[in-house]
LUMVOPA-781754 format. One record per residue (C-alpha): residue number from 1; z, x, y. Coordinates in nm, 3 decimals. Layout:
+-----+---------+---------+---------+
!   i !      c3 !      c1 !      c2 !
+-----+---------+---------+---------+
! NUM !       Z !       X !       Y !
...
+-----+---------+---------+---------+
This chain:
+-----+---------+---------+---------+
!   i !      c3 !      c1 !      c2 !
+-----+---------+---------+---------+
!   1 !   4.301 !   3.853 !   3.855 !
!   2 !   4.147 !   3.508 !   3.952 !
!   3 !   3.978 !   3.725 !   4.226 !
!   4 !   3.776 !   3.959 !   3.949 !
!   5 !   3.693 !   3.649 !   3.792 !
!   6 !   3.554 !   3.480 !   4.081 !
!   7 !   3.348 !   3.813 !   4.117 !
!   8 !   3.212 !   3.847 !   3.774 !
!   9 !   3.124 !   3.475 !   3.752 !
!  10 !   2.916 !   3.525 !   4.073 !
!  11 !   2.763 !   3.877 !   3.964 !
!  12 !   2.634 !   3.662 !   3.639 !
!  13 !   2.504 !   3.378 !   3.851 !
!  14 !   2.319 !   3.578 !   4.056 !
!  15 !   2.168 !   3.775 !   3.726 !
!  16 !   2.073 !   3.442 !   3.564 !
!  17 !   1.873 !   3.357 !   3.907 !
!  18 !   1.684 !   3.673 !   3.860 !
!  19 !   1.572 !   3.622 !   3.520 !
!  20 !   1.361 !   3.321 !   3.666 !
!  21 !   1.211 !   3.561 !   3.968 !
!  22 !   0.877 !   3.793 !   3.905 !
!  23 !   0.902 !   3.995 !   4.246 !
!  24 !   1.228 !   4.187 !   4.289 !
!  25 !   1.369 !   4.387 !   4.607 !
!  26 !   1.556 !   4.754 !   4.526 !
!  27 !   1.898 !   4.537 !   4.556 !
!  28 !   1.806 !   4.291 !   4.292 !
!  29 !   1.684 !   4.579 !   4.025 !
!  30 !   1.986 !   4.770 !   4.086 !
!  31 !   2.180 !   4.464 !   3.997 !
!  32 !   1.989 !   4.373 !   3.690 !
!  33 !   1.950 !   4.676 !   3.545 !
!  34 !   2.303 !   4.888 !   3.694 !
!  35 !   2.054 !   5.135 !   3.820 !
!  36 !   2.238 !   5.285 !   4.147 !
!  37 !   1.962 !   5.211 !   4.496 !
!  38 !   1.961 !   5.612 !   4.500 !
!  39 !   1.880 !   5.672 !   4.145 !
!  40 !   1.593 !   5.403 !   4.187 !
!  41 !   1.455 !   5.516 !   4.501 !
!  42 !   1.452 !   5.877 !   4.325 !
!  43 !   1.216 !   5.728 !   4.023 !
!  44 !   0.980 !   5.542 !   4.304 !
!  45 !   0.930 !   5.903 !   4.425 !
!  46 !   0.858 !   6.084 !   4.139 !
!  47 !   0.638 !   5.794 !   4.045 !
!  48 !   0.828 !   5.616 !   3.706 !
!  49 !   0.859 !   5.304 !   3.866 !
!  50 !   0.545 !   5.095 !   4.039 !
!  51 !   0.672 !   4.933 !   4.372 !
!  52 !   0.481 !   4.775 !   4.618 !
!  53 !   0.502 !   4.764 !   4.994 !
!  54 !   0.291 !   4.446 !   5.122 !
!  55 !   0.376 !   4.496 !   5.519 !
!  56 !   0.448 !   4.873 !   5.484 !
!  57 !   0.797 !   4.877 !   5.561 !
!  58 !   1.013 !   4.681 !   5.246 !
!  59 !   0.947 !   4.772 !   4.902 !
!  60 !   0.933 !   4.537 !   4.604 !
!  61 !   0.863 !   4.591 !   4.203 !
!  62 !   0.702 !   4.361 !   3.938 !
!  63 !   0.979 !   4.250 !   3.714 !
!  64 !   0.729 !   4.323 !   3.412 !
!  65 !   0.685 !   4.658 !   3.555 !
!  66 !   0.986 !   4.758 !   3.593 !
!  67 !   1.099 !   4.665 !   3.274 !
!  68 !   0.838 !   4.908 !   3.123 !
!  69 !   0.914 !   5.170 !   3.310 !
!  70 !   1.294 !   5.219 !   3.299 !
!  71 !   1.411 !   5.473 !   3.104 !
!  72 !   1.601 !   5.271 !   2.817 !
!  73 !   2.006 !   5.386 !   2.782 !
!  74 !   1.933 !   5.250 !   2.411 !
!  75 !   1.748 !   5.600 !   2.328 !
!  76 !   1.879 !   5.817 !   2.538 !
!  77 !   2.247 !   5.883 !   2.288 !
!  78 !   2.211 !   6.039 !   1.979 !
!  79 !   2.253 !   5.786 !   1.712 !
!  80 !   2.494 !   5.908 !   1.422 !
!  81 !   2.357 !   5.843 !   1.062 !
!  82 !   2.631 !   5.728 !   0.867 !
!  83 !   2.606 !   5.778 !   0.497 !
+-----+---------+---------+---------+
């Protein structure tokens, strides 16, 4: 138990670090937004996502980019209309 604790409480420093950062790598985004690195590197093919490769090899996204771009899980369930 004090072992998953230990793990969460480092999972949600590391997310409160990345709040402050503009520039993310594939590892970071996956983190923030539970996006798997296969499911992301599938939208920077089809083109949803911008990235960026400055020396050609490593690939990096805008934070403000990304955060356009990813489909939202907020719209993607049908909301029930309760009267």
């Amino acid at each position: 138990m004090r072992t998953e604790l230990q793990t969460e409480l480092q999972e949600i420093k590391q997310l409160l670090l990345l709040n402050n950062k503009t520039v993310l790598t594939p590892d970071e985004v996956s983190l923030m937004y539970g996006l798997s690195k296969d499911y992301l590197y599938h939208l920077t093919s089809e083109r949803v996502i911008p990235f960026h490769k400055p020396n050609g090899k490593k690939i990096f996204f805008d934070k403000e980019e990304v955060e356009n771009r990813i489909p939202s899980k907020k719209h993607s369930k049908k909301q029930r209309c309760t009267i």
